[in-house]
N, C-alpha and C positions, 0 to 999 in steps of 0.2 A: 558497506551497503551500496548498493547502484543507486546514482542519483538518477531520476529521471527529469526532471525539474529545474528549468534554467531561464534567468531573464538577465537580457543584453540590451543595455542601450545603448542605440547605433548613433544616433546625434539630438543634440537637444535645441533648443530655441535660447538664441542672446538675450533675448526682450521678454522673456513671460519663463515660466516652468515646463512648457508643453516640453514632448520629448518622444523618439520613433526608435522604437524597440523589441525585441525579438522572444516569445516566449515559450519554449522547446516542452512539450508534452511528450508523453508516450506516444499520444496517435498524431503524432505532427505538431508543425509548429503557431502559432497565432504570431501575426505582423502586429502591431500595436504602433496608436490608438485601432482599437477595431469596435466597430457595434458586434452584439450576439443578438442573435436571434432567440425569439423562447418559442420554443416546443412542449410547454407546458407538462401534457399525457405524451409524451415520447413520440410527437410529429408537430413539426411546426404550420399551423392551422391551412387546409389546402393546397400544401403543397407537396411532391415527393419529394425524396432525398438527393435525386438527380437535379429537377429543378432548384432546389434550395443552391446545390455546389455552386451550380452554373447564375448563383446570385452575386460569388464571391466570398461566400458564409467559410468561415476557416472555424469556426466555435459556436457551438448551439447549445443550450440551456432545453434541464427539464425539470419537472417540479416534484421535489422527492415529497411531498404534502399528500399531493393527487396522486402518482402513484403506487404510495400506500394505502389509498381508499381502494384502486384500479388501476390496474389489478393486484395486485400487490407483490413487494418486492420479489417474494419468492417465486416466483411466476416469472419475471426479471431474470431473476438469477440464473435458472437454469434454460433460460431462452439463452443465455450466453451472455448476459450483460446489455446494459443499454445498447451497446453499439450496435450487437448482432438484433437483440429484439429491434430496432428503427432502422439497422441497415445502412445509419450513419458511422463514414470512417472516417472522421473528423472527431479532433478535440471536441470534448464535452464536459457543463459542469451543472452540477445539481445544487440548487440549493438545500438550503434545512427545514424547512417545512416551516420555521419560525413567524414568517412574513403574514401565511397562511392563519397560523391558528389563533394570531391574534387578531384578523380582519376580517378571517369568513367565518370563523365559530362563534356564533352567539351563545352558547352554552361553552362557557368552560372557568377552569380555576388556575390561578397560577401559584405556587409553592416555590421552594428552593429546589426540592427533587425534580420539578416540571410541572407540565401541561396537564390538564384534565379534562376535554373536549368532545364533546357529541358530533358523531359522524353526519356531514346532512347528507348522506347516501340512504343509512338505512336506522337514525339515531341511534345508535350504540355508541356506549362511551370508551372513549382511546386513551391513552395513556403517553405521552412524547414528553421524551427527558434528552440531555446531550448525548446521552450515553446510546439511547433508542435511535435517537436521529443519526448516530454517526453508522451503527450497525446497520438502519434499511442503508446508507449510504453507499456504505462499503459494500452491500449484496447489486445495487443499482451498477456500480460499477462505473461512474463515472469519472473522467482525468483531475477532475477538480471539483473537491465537495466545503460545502461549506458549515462555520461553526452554527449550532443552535443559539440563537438567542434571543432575546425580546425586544419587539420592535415598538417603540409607545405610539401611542397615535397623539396627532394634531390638530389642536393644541392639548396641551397636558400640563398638569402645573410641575414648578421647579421639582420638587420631591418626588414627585410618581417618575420621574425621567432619571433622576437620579438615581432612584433603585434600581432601573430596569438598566440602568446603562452599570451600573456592578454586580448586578447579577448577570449580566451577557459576560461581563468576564469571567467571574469565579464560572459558570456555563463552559465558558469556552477553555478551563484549564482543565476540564472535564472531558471535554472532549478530546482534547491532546493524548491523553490518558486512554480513551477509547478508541482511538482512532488506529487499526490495526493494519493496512495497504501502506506500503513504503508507493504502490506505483499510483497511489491518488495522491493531491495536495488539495491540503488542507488549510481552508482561507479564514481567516480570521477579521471578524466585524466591528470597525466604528458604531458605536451611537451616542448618546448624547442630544436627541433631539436640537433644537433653535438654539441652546445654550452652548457657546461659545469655549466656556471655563472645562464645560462638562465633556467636551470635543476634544480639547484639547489634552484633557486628562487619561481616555477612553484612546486615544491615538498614539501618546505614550506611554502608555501599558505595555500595547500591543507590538510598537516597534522596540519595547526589550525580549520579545521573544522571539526564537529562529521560524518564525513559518516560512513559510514560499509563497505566501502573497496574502494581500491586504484588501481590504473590501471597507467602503461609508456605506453605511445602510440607514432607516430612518427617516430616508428624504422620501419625496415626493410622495407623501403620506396628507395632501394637501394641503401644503405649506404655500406662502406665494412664492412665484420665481424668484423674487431677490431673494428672501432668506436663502431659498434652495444653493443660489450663488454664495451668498454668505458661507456660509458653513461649509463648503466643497473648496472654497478659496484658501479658509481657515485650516482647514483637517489635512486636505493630499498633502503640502509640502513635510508634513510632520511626519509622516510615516518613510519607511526607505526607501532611499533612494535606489538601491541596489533589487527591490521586485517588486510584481505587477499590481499597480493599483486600479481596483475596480469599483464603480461604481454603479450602486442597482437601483435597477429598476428606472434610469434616464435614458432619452433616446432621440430628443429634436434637438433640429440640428444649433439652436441659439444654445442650448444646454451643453449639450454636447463639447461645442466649442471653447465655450468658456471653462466646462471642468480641462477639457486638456489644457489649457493655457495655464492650469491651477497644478497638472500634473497627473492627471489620469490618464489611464490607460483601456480601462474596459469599460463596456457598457452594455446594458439589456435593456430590452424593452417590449413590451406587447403592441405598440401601437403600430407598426408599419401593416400586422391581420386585424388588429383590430379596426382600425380604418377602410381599408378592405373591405372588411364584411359591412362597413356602411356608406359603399360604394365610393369610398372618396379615392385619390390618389397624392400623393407627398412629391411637387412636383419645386425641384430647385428650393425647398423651404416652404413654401408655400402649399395649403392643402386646396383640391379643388372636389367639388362633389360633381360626379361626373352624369349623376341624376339632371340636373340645370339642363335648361332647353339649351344653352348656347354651343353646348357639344354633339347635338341630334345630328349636325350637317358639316361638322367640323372632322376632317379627314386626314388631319396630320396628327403624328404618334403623341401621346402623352409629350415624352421631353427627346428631340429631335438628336440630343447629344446624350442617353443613355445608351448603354448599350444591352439590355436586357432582353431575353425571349417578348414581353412585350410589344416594348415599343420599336424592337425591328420590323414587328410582321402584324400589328394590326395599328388601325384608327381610335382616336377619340369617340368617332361616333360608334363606331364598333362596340367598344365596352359600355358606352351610355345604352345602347340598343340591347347589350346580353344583362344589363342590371334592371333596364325595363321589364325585360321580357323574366327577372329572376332567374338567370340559368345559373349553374354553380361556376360554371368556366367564369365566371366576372370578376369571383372570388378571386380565384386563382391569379389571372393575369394580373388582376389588383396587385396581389400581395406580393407577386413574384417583383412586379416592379417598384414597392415601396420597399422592399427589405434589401434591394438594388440599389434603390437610392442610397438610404442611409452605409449600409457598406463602401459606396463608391466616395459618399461623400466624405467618412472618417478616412479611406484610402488617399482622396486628395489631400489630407491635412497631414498626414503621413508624410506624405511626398513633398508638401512643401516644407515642412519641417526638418525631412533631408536637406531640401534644396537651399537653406536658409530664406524662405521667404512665408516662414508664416504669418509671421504679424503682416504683411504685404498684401497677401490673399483675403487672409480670415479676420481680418484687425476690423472691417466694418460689423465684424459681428459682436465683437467685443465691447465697440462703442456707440453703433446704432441704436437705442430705445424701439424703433418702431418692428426689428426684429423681430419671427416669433420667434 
């Protein structure tokens, strides 16, 4: 069988876990550490797919949850797959819709066989099992899908997290089983909530089976950041060393930093559009809302050292003037330059991590407190 599926790590760090490595898809490769982007409904929120490239995006995320509400998979499928329907020729990975149905559907049941959920599109009741979730997967057609499973929420007590963290696996050996594209990989999920014991149980499971890459789920489900840290420091080193560890649903840059020092490798997140649309911008770590009078007369770029369609060719006061006046271009420019951001910034951690200077570079991020 053709592998398509390959992960290289090209140099690690002496003083932490971090590490810069190369993950070979069908549609290309991802540099690692890298941020993805989410594209939630198959576009990442006001932007094209040409704008997005020219962000540095090598891996976009879409949400196989919302997709099967709209339009739904089959409608996907025969547009030619995710890539041809968005037009993206970039690696792509879909999650399972898991995250989804335990956070947005206030109406549903959970079983062994699956999910039981009322649509809030039109309330009609769905039906998501591993076996469901890996088939729209496979019709969605993305380079990397991931297993069904149950995500508890925060806080929850020991018992209801400890069911949900073995039933994601008896789930995901379900999925294995289901899972039909030798040319998707198929990523398999940490949980365990806040518990430690439960983390570490849940993480070797999963590193005795052959997948092509590893995923902690679970977090940022409103936990505080240290537990978040907790449990990210405890779980990566345990899985293998030999493929990509992702981590979902994180994406600032104190986060960020310390999961790679733990040993991560990927990340998602909604916040560089979501920010965006409420006019802020993600400048060096820092977020600024570009609403504030102090940017009306302020005529130099967001961040003078980005190098993004933004901030080459407009002002501060420029985008504070098109979020006054509500035009959609604010959006845009917004988001083009925070999803810049965060790309550039995992890129520089990359690089220093080649260079041997991570802890050098990023080490105040590690032990600053005042950090966000």
């Amino acid at each position: 069988m053709k592998t398509y599926f390959s992960f290289q790590s090209q140099a690690t760090c002496h003083h932490t876990q971090a590490r810069a490595g190369v993950f070979l898809t069908p549609h290309g490769l991802v540099e690692t550490p890298r941020f993805m982007p989410v594209g939630t409904l198959a576009n990442v929120k006001t932007v094209t797919p040409d704008q997005l490239q020219a962000t540095g995006a090598q891996m976009v995320l879409a949400n196989t949850y919302h997709l099967h509400l709209q339009p739904g998979e089959e409608i996907v499928a025969r547009a030619g797959g995710l890539h041809r329907f968005m037009a993206w020729k970039g690696p792509m990975l879909t999650d399972s819709g898991g995250f989804q149905v335990f956070s947005l559907s206030e109406m549903r049941t959970i079983a062994e066989e699956g999910v039981h959920f009322r649509s809030p599109r039109d309330g009609q009741m769905i039906f998501l099992s591993p076996e469901r979730s890996i088939e729209i997967q496979n019709s969605l057609g993305a380079d990397v899908i991931m297993a069904f499973d149950e995500c508890p929420p925060y806080p929850a007590t020991r018992e209801s997290v400890q069911e949900a963290t073995e039933r994601t696996f008896r789930w995901l050996k379900r999925c294995m089983v289901a899972h039909q594209r030798s040319d998707q990989a198929l990523f398999g999920i940490v949980q365990g909530g806040i518990y430690p014991d439960l983390r570490e149980f849940a993480a070797k499971q999963l590193a005795d089976l052959d997948l092509p890459g590893f995923a902690i789920g679970g977090v940022s489900v409103g936990e505080p950041p240290a537990l978040i840290e907790q449990i990210v420091q405890a779980t990566a080193p345990l899985l293998p060393v030999n493929k990509p560890r992702y981590l979902m649903g994180v994406g600032t840059h104190r986060e960020m930093v310390r999961a790679i020092a733990a040993g991560v490798d990927l990340f998602d997140c909604v916040i560089p559009t979501r920010l965006a649309r409420h006019g802020n911008a993600i400048v060096r770590g820092e977020r600024w809302n570009l609403k504030n009078t102090r940017f009306r007369e302020d005529f130099t770029p967001l961040d003078d050292t980005c190098p993004c369609y933004t901030c080459q060719n407009f002002t501060r006061a420029y985008v504070s003037h098109l979020l006054r006046s509500q035009e959609m271009l604010a959006y845009t420019l917004l988001s083009i330059h925070n999803i810049t951001e965060l790309i550039q910034f995992t890129q520089r951690i990359r690089q220093s991590i080649i260079q041997g200077r991570f802890v050098e570079e990023f080490g105040h991020w590690l032990t600053d407190p005042n950090k966000p």
